[in-house]
C-alpha positions in Angstrom: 5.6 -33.5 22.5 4.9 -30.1 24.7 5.6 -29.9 28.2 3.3 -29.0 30.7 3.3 -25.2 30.5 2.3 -23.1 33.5 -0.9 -20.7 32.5 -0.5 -19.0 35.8 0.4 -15.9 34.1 -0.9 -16.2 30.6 -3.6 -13.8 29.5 -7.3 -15.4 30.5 -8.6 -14.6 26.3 -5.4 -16.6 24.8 -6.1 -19.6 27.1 -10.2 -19.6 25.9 -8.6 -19.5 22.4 -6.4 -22.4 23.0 -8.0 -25.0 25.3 -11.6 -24.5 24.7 -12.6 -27.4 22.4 -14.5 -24.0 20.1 -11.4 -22.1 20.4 -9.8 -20.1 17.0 -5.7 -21.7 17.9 -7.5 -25.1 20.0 -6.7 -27.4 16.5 -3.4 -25.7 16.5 -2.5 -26.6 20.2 -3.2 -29.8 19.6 -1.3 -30.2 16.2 1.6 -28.8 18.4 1.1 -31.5 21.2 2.2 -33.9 18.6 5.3 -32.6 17.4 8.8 -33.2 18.9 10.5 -30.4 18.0 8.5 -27.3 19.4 8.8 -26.0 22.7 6.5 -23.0 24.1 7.4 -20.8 27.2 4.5 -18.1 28.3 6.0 -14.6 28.8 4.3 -11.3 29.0 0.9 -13.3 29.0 1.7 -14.4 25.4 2.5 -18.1 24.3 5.9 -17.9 22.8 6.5 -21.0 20.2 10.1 -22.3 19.0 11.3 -25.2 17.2 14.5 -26.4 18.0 15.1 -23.4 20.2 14.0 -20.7 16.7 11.1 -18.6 17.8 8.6 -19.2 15.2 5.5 -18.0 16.6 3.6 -15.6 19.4 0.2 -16.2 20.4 -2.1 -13.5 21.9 -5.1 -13.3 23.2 -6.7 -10.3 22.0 -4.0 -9.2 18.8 -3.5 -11.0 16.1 -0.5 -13.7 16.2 3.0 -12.6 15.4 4.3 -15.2 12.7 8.5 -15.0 13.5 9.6 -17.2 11.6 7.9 -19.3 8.3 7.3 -22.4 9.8 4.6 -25.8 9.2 2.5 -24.9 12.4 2.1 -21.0 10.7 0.9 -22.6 7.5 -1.9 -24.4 10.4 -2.2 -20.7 11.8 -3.3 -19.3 8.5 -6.2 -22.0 7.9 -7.2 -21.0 11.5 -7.1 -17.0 10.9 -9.5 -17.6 7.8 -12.2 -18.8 9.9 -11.6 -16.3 12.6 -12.0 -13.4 10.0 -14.7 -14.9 8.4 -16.6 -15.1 12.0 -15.7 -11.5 12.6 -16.6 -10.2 9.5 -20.1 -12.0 9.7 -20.4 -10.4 13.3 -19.7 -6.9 11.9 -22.7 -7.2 9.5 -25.0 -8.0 11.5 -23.9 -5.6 14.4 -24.4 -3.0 11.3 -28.0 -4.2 10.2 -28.7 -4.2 14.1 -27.9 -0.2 14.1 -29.9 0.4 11.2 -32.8 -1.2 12.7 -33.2 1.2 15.6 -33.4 4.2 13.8 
């Protein structure tokens, strides 16, 4: 089980993305909160994720995550990227039939 992790200094967008209930990594912070073995520290306003002191994952708030090491919680990750591509790319289309429209 995680700590409590100070949020002081991590970026404003990564925390949306993890403790809003709608957030794109929320399910994966909360699949972390049940496993023993990882640990996270925030640096450089990026979540930093080890298990049993490996590094197996950065978090960020506006870039796409850094996948360190191949680990269960990445294979989590991956469902989670789907779905935020698939929201971005569905925002994209219609931000290009919006353009269209005013000329």
């Amino acid at each position: 089980m995680l700590q409590n992790i100070d949020t002081t200094n991590m970026c404003s967008h990564l925390q949306k993305k993890l403790f809003d209930e709608d957030g794109a990594f929320h399910q994966l912070w909360l699949q972390m909160q049940d496993d023993p073995e990882l640990t996270a520290v925030v640096r450089s306003r990026q979540l930093h994720i080890y298990r049993n002191g490996k590094k197996v994952l950065v978090l960020k708030g506006k870039s796409e995550p850094q996948i360190v090491r191949e680990d269960p919680i990445c294979d989590f990750l991956d469902s989670t990227k789907k779905c935020v591509s698939n929201c971005l790319c569905s925002q994209k289309r219609i931000t290009k039939s919006n353009k269209t429209r005013k000329r």
